[in-house]
C-alpha positions in Angstrom: 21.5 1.1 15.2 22.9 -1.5 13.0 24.7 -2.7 9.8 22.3 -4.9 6.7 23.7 -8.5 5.5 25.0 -9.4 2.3 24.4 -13.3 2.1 25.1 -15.1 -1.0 23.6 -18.6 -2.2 20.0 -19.6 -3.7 17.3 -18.7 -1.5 14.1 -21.1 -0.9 11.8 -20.9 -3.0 8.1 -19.9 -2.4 5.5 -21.7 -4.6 3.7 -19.6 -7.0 0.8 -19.9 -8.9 1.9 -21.4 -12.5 0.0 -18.5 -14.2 2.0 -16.0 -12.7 4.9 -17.9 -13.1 4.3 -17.9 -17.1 3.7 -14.4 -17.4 6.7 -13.4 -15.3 9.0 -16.3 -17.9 7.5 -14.3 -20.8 7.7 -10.7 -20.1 11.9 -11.9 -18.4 12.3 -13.2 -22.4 10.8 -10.1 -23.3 13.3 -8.2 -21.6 16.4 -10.0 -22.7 15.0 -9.8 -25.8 15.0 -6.5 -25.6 18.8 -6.1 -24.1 20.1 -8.7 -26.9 18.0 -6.5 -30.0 19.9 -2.8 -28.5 23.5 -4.8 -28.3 23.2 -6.5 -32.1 22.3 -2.6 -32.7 25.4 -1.7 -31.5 27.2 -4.0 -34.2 29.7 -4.0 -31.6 32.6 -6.9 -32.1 31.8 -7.1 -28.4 28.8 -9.0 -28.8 29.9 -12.2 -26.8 31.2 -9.9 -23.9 27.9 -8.1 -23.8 25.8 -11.2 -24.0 28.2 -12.9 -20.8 28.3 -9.3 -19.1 24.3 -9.7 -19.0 24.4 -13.3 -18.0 27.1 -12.8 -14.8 24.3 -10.2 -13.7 21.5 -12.7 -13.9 23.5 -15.0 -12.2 24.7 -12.3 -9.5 21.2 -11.4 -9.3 20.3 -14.8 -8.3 22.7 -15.5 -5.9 23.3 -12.3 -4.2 21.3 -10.9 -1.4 21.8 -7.8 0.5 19.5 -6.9 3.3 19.6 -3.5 4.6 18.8 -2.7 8.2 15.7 -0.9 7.3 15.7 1.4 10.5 18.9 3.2 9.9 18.6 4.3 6.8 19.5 7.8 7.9 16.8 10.5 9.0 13.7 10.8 7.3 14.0 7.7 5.2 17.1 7.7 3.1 16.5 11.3 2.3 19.4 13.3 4.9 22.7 11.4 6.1 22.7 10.8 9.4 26.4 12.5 10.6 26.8 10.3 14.2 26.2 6.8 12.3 28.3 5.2 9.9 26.2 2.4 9.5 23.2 4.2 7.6 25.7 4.6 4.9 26.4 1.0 4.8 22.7 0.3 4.8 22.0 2.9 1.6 24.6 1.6 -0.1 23.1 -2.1 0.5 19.7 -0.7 -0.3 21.6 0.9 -3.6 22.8 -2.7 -4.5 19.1 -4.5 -3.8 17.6 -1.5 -6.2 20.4 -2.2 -9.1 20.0 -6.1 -8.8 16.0 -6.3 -8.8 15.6 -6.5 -12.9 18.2 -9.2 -12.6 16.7 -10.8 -9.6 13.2 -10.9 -11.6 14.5 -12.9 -14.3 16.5 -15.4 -12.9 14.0 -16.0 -10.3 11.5 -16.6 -13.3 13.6 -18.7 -14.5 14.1 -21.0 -11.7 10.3 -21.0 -10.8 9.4 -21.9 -15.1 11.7 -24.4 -14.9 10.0 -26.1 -11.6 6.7 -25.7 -12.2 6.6 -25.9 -15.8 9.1 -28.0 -17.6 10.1 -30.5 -14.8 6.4 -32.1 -14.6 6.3 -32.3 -18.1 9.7 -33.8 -18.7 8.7 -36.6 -15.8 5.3 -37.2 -17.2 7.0 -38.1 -20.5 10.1 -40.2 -19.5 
């Protein structure tokens, strides 16, 4: 059939409602919140490493995009390899990489959108 992309860069961004925007900023500080409470659990001396482990994976988040060829995906969606196609591997494997980078694509995109919709009119309407 055929292979998926992996394209890398910002994307264009969709305009959201600013309610929705706020609740997806609050619950993404909830979660790394969340992620910085379990590593100061740890008491690890790898602290910083943790915190800049968790950043590179927003950022890769944000700037990484696969996009699997959703019709080979291998027979019966995903579920059996298909053994005459190569590509269908190349395509779970993109799918694999979407699933692992949707958390950090969540927050950074929340991010983004908060910081356009929210604090950029505010910071204009005051200067």
């Amino acid at each position: 059939m055929g292979f998926g992309t992996l394209e890398f860069g910002p994307r264009k961004r969709a305009e959201t409602w600013v309610r929705y925007t706020l609740l997806r900023f609050i619950f993404s500080l909830g979660l790394i919140g969340w992620a910085v409470f379990k590593v100061f659990q740890l008491h690890s001396p790898d602290l910083y490493y943790s915190i800049g482990g968790l950043l590179i994976y927003i950022l890769l988040g944000y700037f990484v995009h696969p996009n699997p060829n959703w019709q080979d995906m291998g027979c019966f969606g995903t579920l059996f390899n298909n053994p005459f196609s190569i590509s269908d591997n190349f395509n779970r494997g993109l799918f694999f990489i979407l699933l692992l980078l949707f958390p950090a694509r969540f927050i950074s995109k929340s991010f983004v959108d908060f910081t356009h919709q929210v604090l950029k009119p505010y910071f204009r309407q005051n200067s």
